[in-house]
PADREN-165393 format. One line per field, with one value per residue: x, y, z of N, C-alpha, C in turn; chain; residue number from 0. Coordinates in Angstrom, 2 decimals. Each point is the difference from the previous one (the first is absolute). Layout:
! PADREN-165393
neast	c(X,...)
nnorth	c(Y,...)
nup	c(Z,...)
caeast	c(X,...)
canorth	c(Y,...)
caup	c(Z,...)
ceast	c(X,...)
cnorth	c(Y,...)
cup	c(Z,...)
chain	c(A,...)
n	c(NUM,...)
***
This chain:
! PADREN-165393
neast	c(0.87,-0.31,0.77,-0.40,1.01,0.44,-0.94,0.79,0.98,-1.19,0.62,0.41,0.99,-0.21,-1.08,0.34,0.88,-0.45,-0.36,0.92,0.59,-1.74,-0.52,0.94,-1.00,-0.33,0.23,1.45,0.10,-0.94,-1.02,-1.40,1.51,-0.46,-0.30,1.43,0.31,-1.66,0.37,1.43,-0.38,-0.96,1.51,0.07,-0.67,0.13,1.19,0.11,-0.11,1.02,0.77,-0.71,-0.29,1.24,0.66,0.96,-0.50,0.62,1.02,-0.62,1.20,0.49,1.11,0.76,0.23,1.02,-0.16,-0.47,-0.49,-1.59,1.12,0.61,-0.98,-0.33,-0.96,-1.22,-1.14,-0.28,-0.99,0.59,-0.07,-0.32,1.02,-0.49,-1.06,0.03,-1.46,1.16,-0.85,-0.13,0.35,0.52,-0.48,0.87,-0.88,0.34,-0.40,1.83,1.16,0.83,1.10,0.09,1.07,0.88,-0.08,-1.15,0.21,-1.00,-0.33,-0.65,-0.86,0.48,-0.25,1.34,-0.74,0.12,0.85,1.12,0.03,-0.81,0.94,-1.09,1.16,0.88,0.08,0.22,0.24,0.00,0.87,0.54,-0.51,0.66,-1.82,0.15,-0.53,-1.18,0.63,0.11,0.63,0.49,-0.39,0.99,-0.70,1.38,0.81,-0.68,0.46,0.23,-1.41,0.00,-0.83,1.09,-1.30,0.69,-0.27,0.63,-0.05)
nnorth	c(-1.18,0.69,1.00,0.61,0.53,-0.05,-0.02,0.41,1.02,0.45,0.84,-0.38,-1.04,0.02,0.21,-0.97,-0.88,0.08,-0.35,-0.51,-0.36,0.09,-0.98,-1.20,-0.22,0.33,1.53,0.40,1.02,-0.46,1.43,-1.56,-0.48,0.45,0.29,-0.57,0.35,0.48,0.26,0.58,-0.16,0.73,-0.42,-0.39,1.24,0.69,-0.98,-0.48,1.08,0.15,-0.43,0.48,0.90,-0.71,-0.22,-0.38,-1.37,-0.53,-0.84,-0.31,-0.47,-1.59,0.16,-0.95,0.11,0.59,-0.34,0.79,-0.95,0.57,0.19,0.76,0.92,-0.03,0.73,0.18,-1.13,0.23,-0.26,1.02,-0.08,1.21,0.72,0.62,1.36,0.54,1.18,0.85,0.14,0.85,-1.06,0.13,-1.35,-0.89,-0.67,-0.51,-0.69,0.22,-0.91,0.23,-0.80,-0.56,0.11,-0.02,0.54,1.14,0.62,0.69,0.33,1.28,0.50,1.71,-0.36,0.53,0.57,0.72,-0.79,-0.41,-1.22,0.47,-0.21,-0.67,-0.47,-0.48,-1.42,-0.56,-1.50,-0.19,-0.86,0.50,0.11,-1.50,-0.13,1.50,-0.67,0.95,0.42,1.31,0.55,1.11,0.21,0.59,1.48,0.68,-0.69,-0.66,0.24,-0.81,-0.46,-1.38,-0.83,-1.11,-1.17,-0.63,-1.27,-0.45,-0.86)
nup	c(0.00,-0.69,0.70,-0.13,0.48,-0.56,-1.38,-0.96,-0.22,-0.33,0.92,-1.34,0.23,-1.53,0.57,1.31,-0.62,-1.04,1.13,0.28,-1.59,-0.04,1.09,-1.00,-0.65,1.07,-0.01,-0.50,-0.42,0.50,-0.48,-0.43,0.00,1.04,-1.26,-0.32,1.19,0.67,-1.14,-0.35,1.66,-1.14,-0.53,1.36,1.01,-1.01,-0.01,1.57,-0.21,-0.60,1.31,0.79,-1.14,-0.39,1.63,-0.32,-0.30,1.00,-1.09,1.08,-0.14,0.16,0.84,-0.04,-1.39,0.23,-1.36,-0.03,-0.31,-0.76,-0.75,1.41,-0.14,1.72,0.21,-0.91,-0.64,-1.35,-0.34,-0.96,1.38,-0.65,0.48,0.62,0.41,1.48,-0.59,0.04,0.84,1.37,1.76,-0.83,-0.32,-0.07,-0.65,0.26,0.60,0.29,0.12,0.58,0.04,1.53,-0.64,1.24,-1.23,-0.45,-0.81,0.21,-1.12,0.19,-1.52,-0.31,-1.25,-0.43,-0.98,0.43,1.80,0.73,0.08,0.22,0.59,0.31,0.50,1.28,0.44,1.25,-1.09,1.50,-0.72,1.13,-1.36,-0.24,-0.94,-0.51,-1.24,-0.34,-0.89,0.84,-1.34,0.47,-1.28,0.20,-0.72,0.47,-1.31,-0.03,1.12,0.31,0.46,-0.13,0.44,-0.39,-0.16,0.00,-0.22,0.72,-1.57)
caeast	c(-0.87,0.88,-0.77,0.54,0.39,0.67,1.12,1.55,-0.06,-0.09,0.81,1.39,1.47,0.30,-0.81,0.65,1.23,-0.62,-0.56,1.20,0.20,-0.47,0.31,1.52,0.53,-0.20,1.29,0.16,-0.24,-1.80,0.03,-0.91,0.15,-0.86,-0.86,-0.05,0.01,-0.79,-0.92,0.76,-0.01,-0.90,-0.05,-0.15,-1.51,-0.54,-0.04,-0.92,-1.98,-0.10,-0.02,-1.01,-1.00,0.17,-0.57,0.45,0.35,0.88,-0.45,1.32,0.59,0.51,1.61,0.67,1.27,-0.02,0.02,-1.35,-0.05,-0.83,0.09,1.01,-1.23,-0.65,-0.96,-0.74,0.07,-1.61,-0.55,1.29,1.32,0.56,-0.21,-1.23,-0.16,-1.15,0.39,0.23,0.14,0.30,-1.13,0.04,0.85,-0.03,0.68,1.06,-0.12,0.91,0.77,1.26,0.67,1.13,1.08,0.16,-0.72,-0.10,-0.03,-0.85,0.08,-1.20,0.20,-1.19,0.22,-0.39,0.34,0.49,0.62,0.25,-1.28,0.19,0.23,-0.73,-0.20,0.28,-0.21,1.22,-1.28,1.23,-0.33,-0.49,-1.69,-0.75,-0.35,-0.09,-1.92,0.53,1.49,0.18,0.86,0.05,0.84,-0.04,1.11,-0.04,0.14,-1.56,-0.90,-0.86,0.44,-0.32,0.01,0.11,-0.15,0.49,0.03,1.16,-0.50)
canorth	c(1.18,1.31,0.81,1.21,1.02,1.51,-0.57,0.46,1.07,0.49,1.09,0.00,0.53,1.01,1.19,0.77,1.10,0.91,0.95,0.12,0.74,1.08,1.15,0.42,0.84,1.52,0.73,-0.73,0.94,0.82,0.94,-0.21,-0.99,-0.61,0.09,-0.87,-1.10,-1.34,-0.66,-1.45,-0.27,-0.78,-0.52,-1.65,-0.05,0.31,-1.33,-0.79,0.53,-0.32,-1.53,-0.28,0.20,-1.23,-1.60,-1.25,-1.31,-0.99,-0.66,-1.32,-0.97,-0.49,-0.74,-0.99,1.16,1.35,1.01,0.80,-0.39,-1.14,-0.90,-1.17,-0.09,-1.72,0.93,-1.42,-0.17,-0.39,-1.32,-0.52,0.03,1.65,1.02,1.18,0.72,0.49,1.60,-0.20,1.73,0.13,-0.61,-0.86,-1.13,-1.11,-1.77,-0.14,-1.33,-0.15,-0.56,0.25,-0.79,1.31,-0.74,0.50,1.12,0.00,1.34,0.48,1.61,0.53,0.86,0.75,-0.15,1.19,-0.33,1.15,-0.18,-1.00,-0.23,0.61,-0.61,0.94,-0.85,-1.73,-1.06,-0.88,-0.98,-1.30,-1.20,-0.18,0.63,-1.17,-0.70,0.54,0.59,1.19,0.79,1.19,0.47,0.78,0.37,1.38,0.45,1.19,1.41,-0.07,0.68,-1.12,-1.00,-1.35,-1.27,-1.36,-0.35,-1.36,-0.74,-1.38,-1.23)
caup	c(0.00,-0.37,0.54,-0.49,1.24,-0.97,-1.14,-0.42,-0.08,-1.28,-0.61,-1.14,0.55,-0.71,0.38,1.16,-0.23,-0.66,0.61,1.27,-0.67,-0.28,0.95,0.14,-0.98,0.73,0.36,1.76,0.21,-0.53,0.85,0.99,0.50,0.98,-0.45,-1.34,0.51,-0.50,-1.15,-0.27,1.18,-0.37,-0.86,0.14,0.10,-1.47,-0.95,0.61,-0.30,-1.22,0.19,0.97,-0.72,-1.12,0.16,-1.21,0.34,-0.22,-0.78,0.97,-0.27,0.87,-0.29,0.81,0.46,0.41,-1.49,-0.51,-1.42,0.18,-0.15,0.72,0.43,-0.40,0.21,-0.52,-1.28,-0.77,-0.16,-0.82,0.70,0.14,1.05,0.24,1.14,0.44,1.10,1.95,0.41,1.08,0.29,-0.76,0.35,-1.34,0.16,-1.43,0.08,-0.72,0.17,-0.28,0.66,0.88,0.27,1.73,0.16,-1.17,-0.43,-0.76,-0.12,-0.36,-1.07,-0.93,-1.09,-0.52,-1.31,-0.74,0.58,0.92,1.34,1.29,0.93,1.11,1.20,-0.58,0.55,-0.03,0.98,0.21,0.28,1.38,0.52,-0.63,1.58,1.13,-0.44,-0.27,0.34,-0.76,0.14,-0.86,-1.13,0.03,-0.94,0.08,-1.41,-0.64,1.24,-0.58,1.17,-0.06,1.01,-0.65,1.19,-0.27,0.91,-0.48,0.87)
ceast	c(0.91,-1.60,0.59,-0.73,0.00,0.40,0.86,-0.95,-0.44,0.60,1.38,0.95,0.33,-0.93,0.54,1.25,-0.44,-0.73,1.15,1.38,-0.18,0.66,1.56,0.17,-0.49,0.72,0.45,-0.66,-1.41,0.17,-1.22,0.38,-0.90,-1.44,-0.08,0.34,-0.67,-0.43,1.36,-0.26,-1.39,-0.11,-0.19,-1.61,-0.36,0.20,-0.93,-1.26,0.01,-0.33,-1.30,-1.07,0.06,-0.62,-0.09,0.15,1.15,-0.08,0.87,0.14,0.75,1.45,0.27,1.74,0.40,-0.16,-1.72,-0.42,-1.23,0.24,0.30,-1.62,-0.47,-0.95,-0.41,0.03,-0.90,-0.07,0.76,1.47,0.89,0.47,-0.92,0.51,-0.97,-0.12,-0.87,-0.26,-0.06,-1.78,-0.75,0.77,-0.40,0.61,1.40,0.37,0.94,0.60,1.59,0.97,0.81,0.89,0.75,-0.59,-0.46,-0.83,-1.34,-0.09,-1.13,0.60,-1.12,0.12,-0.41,0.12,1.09,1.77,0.44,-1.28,0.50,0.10,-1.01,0.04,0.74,-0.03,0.60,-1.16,1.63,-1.01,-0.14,-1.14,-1.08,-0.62,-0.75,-1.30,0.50,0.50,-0.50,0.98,-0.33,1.10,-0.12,1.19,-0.10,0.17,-1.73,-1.15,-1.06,0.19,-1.41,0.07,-0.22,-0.24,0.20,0.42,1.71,-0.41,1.24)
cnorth	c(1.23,1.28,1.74,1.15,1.41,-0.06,0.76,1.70,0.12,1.31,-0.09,0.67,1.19,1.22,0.73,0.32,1.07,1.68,0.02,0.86,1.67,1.09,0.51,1.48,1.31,0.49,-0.61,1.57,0.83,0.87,-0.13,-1.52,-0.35,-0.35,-1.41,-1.51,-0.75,-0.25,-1.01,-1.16,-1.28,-0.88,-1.63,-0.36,-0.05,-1.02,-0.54,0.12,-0.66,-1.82,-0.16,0.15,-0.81,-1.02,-0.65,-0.96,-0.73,-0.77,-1.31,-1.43,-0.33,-0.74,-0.54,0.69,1.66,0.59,0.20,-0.27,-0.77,-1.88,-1.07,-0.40,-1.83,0.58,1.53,-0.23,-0.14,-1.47,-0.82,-0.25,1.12,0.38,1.07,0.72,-0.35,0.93,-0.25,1.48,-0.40,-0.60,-1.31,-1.62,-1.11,-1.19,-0.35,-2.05,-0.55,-0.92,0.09,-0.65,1.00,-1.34,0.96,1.98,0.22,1.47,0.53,1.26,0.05,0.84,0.59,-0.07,1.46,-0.18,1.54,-0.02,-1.00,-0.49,-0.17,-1.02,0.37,-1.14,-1.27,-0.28,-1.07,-1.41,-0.67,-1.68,-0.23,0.59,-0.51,-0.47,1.39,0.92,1.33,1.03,1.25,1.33,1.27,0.51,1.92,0.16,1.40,1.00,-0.45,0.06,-1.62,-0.95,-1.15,-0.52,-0.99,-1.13,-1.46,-1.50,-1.12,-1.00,-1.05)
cup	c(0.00,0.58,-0.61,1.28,-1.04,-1.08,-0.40,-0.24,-1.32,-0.71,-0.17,1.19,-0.69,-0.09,0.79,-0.28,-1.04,1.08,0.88,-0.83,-0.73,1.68,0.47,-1.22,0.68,0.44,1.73,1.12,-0.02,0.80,0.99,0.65,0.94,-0.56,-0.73,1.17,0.60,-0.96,0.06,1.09,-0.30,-1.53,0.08,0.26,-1.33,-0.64,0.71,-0.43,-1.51,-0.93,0.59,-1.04,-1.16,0.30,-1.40,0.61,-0.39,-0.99,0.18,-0.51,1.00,-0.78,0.70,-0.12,-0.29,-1.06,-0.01,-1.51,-0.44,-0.22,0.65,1.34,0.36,0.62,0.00,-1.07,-0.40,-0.90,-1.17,0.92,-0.36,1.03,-0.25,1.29,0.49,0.52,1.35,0.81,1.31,0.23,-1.21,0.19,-1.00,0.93,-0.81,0.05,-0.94,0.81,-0.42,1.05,0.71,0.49,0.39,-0.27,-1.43,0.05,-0.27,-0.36,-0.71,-0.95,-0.46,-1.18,-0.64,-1.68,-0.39,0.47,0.24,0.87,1.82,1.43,1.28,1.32,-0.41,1.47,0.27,0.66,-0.06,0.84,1.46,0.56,-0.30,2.07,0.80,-0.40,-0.40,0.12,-0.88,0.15,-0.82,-0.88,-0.30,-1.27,0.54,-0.99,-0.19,0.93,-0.01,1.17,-0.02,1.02,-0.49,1.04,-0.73,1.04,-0.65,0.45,-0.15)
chain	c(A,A,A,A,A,A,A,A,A,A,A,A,A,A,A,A,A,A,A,A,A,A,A,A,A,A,A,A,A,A,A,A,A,A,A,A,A,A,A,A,A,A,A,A,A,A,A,A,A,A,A,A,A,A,A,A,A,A,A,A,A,A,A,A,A,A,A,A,A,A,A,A,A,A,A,A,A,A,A,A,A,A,A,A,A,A,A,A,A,A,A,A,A,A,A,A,A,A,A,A,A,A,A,A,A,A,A,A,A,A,A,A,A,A,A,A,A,A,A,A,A,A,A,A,A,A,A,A,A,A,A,A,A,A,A,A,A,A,A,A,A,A,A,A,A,A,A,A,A,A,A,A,A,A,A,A,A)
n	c(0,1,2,3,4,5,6,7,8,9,10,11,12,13,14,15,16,17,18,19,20,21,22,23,24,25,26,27,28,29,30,31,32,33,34,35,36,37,38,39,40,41,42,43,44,45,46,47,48,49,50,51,52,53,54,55,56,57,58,59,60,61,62,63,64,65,66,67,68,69,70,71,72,73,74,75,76,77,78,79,80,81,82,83,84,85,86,87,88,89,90,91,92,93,94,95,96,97,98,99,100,101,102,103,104,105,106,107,108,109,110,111,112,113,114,115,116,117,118,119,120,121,122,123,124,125,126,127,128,129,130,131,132,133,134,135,136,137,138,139,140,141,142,143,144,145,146,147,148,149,150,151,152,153,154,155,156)
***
């Protein structure tokens, strides 16, 4: 069971440097400096608002190892045995009724599949074999560059 806490930031790394840039390009010198410094003071509230009104869904895939790639995907899949997504938003949760061998540890990583980028690392997971026997187990998976946080609740048998 995959649970979604916070999915990934919908506002472009490259917006915010785009608006963190614009405010380097201001004289070091204003004659209303006191004037210009809460607006710069409020450039992280302003992406936030900006992310907060996208609410874009996750478009989550599951890895067994560390490369972000649909392909390397063993969840999930569609009825031709494809990899696929699934969107994912906050309070939101999925079954995922997969199987994957944890010989003494084994990796999971959660992915946003972006088409225009790299896909996005949002959380990984460690299931080690001495957790065989002990029913269910939940962990959380946090990404801090993608503001993104999961509760992966998995059993070893």
């Amino acid at each position: 069971m995959i649970q979604c806490v916070k999915e990934s930031t919908g506002t472009d790394v490259a917006a915010f440097d785009a608006l963190v840039n614009m405010l380097t390009q201001l004289p070091a010198v204003l004659p209303e400096a006191a004037a210009v410094t809460p607006a710069v003071q409020q450039v992280p509230s302003l992406v936030a608002t900006i992310d907060a009104a996208r609410s874009d869904p996750d478009s989550l895939y599951l890895t067994t190892v560390t490369a972000g790639d649909l392909d390397n995907a063993i969840w999930p899949r569609d009825d031709a045995d494809s990899p696929t997504t699934v969107d994912l938003q906050a309070a939101q949760s999925v079954r995922c009724n997969v199987a994957v061998d944890v010989d003494f540890s084994q990796n999971l990583s959660l992915w946003d599949q972006d088409s225009v980028s790299a896909d996005d690392l949002l959380g990984s997971i460690t299931m080690f074999e001495s957790e065989q026997g002990q029913g269910l187990i939940t962990k959380l998976a946090l990404s801090q560059v993608e503001a993104s946080a999961y509760y992966v609740t998995y059993h070893v048998d």
